[in-house]
Wavefront OBJ file of the C-alpha trace (Angstrom):
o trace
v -0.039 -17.715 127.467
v -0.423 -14.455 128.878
v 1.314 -12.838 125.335
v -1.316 -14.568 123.793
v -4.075 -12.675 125.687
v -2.392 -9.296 126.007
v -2.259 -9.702 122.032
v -5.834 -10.946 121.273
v -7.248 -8.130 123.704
v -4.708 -6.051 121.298
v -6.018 -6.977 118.163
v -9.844 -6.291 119.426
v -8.668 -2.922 121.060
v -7.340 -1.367 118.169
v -9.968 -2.825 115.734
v -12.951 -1.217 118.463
v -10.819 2.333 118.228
v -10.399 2.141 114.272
v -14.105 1.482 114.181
v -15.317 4.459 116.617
v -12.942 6.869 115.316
v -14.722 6.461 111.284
v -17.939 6.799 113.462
v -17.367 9.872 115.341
v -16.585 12.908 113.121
v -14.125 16.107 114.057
v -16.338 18.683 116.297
v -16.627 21.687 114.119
v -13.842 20.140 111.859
v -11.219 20.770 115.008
v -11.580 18.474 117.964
v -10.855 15.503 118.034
v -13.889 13.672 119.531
v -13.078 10.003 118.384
v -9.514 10.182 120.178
v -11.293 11.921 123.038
v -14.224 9.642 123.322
v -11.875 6.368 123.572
v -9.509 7.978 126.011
v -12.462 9.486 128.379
v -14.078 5.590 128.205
v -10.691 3.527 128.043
v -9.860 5.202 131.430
v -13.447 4.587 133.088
v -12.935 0.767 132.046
v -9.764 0.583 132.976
v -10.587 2.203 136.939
v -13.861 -0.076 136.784
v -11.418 -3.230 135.983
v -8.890 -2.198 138.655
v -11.742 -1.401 141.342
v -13.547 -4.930 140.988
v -10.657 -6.798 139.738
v -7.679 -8.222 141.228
v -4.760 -8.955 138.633
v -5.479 -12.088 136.999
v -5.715 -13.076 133.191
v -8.819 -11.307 132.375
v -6.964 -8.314 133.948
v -4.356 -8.690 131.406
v -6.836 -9.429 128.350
v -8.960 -6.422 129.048
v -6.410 -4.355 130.521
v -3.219 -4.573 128.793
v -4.628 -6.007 125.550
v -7.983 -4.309 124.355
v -7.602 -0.962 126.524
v -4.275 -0.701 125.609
v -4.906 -0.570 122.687
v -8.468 0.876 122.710
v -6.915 3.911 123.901
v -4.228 6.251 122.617
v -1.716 8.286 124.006
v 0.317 8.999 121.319
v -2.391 10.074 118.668
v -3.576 12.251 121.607
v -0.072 14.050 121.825
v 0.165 14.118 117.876
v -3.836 15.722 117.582
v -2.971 18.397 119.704
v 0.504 19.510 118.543
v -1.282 19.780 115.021
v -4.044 22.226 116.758
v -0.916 24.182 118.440
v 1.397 23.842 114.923
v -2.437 25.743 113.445
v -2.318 28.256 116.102
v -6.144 26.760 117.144
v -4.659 27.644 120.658
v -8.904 27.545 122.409
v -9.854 23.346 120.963
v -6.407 22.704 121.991
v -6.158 23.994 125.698
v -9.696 22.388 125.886
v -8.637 19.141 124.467
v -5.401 19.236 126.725
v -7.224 19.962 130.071
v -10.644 18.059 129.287
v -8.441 15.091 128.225
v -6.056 15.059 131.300
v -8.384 16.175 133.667
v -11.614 13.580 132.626
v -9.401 11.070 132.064
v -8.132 11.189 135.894
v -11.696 11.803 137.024
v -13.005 8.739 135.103
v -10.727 6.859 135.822
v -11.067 7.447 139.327
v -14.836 7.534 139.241
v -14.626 4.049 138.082
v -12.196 2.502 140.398
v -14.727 3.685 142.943
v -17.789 2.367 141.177
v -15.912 -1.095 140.811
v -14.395 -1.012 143.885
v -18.034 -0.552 145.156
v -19.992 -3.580 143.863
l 1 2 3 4 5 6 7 8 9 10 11 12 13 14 15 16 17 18 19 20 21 22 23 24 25 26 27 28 29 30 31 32 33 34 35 36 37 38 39 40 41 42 43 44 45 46 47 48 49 50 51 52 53 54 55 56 57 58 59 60 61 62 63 64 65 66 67 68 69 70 71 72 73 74 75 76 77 78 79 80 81 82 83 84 85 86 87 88 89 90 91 92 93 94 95 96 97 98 99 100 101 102 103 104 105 106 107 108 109 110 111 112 113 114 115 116 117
């Protein structure tokens, strides 16, 4: 059973992401917003979910299945080796650090707004 729900959450994750990211376009044709947008919000969730929610099924629905896929490290990692391999060293650094950085804060910022209610 709980397969089953990390998979459906999966299946809705990834088709949310795939949606957002032919929503969002590239900022000035080099950041990459849509990766950056479902990072920044995947992480907020996911603190929100972990501040008002012990581990139970919806934990692993929403959690494992839809954030995990909702978000994405590994495109992250692949988007900004490509701006390093094209020497765009400045949307780079700034997508390493505000990436890193807001994720941690948001996802901090909403384990203490769930953890709050």
């Amino acid at each position: 059973m709980n397969i089953l729900l990390i998979a459906i959450g999966g299946f809705f994750g990834a088709i949310t992401r795939y949606f957002i990211a032919n929503k969002i376009p590239l900022i000035k044709g080099t950041f990459p917003s849509a990766t950056f947008f479902v990072n920044l919000t995947g992480s907020f969730v996911l603190g929100f979910l972990m501040g008002i929610m012990p581990p139970t099924k919806w934990a692993l629905f929403i959690g494992v299945g839809f954030l995990g896929s909702y978000t994405t490290f590994s495109t992250f990692k692949v988007e900004m080796i490509r701006q390093f391999q094209e020497k765009k060293w400045k949307p780079a650094l700034a997508y390493m650090l505000l990436s890193y950085f807001g994720g941690i804060l948001l996802a901090f910022l909403g384990y203490i707004s769930g953890d709050n209610l």
